[in-house]
C-alpha positions as CSV (number, residue, x, y, z in Angstrom):
1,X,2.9,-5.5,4.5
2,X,3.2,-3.0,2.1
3,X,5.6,0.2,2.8
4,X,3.9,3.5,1.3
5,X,5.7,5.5,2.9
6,X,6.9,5.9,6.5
7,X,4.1,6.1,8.2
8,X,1.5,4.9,5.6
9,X,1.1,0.9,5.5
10,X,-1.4,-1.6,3.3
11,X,-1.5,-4.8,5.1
12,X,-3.5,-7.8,2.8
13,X,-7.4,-8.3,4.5
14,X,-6.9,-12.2,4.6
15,X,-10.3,-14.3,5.4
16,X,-9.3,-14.4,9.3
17,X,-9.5,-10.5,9.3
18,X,-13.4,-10.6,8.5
19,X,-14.1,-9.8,11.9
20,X,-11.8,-7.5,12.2
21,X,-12.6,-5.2,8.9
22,X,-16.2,-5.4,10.1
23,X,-15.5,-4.3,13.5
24,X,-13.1,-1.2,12.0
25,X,-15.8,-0.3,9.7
26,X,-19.0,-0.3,12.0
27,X,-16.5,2.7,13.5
28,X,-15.6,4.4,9.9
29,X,-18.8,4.5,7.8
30,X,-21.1,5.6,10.1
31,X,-18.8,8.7,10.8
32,X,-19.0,9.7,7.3
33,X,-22.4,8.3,5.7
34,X,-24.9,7.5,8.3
35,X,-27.1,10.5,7.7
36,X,-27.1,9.2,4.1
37,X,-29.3,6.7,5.4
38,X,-32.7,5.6,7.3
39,X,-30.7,3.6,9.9
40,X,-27.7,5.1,9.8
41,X,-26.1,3.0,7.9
42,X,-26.5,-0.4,9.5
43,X,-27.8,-2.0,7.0
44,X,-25.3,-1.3,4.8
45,X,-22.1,-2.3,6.8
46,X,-23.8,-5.5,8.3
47,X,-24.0,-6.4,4.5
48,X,-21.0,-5.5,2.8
49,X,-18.9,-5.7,5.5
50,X,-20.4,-9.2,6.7
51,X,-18.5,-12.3,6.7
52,X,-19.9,-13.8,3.9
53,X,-19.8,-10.7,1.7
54,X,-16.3,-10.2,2.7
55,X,-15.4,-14.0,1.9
56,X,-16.6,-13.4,-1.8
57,X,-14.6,-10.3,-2.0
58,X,-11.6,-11.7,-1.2
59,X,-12.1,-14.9,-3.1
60,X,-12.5,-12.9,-6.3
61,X,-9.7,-13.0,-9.3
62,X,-7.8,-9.7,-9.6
63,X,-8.7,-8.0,-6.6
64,X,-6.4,-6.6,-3.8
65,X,-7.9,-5.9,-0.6
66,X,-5.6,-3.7,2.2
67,X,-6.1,-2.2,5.4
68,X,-4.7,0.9,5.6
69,X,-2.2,1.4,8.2
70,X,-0.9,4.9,9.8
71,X,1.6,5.3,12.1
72,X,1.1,1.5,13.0
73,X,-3.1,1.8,13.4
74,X,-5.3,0.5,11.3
75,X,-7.5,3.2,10.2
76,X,-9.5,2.6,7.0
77,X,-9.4,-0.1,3.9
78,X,-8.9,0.1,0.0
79,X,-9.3,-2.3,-2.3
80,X,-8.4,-2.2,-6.1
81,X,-10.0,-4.2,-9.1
82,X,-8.0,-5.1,-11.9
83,X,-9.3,-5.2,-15.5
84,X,-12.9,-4.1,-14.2
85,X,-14.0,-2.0,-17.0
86,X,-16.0,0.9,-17.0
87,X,-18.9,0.7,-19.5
88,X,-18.6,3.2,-22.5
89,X,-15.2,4.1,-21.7
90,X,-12.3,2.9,-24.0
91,X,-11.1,-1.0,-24.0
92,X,-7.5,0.3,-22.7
93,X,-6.8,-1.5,-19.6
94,X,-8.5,-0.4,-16.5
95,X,-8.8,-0.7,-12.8
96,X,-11.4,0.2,-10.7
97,X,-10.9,1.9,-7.4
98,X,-13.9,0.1,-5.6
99,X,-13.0,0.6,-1.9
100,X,-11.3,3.6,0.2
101,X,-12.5,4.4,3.3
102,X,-10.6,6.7,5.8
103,X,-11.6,7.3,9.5
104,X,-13.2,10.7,10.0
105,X,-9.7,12.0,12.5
106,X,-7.2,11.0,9.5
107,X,-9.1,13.1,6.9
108,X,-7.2,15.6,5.7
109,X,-3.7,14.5,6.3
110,X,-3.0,13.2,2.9
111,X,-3.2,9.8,3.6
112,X,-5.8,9.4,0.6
113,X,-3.9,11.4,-1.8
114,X,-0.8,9.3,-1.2
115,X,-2.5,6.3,-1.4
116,X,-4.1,7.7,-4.7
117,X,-0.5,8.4,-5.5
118,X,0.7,5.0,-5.0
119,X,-2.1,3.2,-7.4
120,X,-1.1,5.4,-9.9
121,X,2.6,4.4,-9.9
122,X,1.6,0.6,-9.4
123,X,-1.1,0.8,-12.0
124,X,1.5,2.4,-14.5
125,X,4.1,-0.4,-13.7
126,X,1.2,-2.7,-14.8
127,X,0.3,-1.7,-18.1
128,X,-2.6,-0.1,-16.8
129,X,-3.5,3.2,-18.5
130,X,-6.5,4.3,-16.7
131,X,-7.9,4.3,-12.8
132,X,-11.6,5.1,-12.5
133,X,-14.4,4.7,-9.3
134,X,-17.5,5.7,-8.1
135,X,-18.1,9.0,-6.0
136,X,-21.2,9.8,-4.5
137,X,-22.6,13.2,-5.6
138,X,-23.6,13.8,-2.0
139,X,-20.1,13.8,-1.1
140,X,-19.0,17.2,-2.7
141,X,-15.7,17.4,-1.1
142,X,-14.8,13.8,-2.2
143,X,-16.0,14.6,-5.8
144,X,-13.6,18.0,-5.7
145,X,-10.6,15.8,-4.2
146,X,-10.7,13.2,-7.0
147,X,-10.5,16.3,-9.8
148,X,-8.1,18.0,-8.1
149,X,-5.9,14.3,-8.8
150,X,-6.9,14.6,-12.7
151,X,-10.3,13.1,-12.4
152,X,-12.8,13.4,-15.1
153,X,-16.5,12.9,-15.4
154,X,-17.3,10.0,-17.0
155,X,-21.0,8.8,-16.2
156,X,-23.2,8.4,-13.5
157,X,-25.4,5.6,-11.7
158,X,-27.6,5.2,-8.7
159,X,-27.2,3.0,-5.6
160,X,-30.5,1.1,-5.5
161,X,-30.4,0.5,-2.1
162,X,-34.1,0.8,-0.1
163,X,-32.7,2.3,3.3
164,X,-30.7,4.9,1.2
165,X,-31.9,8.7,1.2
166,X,-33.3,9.3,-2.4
167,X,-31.7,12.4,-2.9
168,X,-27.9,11.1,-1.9
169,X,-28.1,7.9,-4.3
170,X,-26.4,9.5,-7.5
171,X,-23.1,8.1,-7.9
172,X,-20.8,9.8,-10.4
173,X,-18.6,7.7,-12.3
174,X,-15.1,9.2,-12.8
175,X,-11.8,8.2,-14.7
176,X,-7.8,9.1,-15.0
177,X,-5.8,8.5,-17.9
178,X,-2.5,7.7,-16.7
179,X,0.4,9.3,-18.2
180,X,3.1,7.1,-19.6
C-alpha cells in the first residue's frame, strides 16, 4: 500500500483482483461515459476490464496498476506507463498516464489532483521529464482540469471503437514537462 496522503491510498491490482477491478468499474464508468456509447458502455468495460484484458495489463513491463483508496474505500483505479512514448513529441523520457478513473461522488474533492500531484514527484525522482495521456474532447471539464495542472496540447487521435458515439471519439493527446 501506498500512503498519498492521509486519506488517499494506491493499493497494487494483483491478478486475484481481476474480479474485483471489474466489478468496481461496471459501477464507475457507466456513471461517467455511458451516454458516450450505444450500450452504455458495456461493451467497453466487459472488454477492457475483463479477466483476460486485465491479465495482459498487468503482465506488461513498466506498468503500475493501483486502486485508488479513500478514506479506506476503494473508489477508482490509475495506472501509469513507463517509457511509453508519445509520437512526435521529444525522445526525453516519458510516461504515459493511461488509466484514472474516479467514482462520480469523489469528483471534486481533489483526489485526482493529488494523485496527479504524486506522479509528478515520483516521475521527477525517476528521471522522467514529461507526463502525457489521452483526454476525451467530449469530456470538457476533464480537458480544463488537466491544463489547469500545466497541460499542453500535443495531438489528437480517435477511439475506433463501433459502439462509440461518432461525435465523442476525439481524443486529445496532452503532455507536461516536468520541472527539475
Amino acid at each position: 500500500m501506498i500512503k498519498v496522503t492521509e486519506n488517499i491510498q494506491l493499493q497494487p491490482i494483483l491478478s486475484s483482483d481481476s474480479d474485483r477491478l471489474f466489478t468496481l468499474m461496471k459501477e464507475v464508468y457507466p456513471l461517467a461515459y455511458a451516454h458516450f456509447w450505444q450500450d452504455n458502455g458495456d461493451w467497453y468495460v466487459n472488454t477492457q476490464y475483463s479477466k483476460e484484458n486485465i491479465l495482459k495489463e498487468l503482465s506488461q513491463e513498466k506498468t503500475e496498476y493501483y486502486f485508488v483508496l479513500f478514506k479506506g474505500e476503494i473508489i477508482g483505479n490509475f495506472r501509469i506507463i513507463w517509457d511509453e512514448k508519445l509520437e512526435g513529441l521529444s525522445e526525453e523520457k516519458q510516461v504515459k498516464l493511461h488509466r484514472i478513473y474516479l467514482h462520480k461522488n469523489t469528483q471534486g474533492s481533489g483526489i485526482g489532483k493529488t494523485l496527479l500531484s504524486w506522479l509528478d514527484k515520483k516521475a521527477k525522482e525517476k528521471g522522467y521529464t514529461i507526463i502525457w495521456l489521452d483526454a476525451m474532447d467530449a469530456q470538457p471539464q476533464a480537458f480544463q482540469f488537466y491544463k489547469n495542472l500545466g497541460y499542453k496540447y500535443h495531438s489528437h487521435t480517435f477511439l475506433p471503437f463501433d459502439l462509440l458515439h461518432d461525435e465523442v471519439r476525439k481524443m486529445s493527446q496532452v503532455y507536461k514537462v516536468l520541472e527539475p
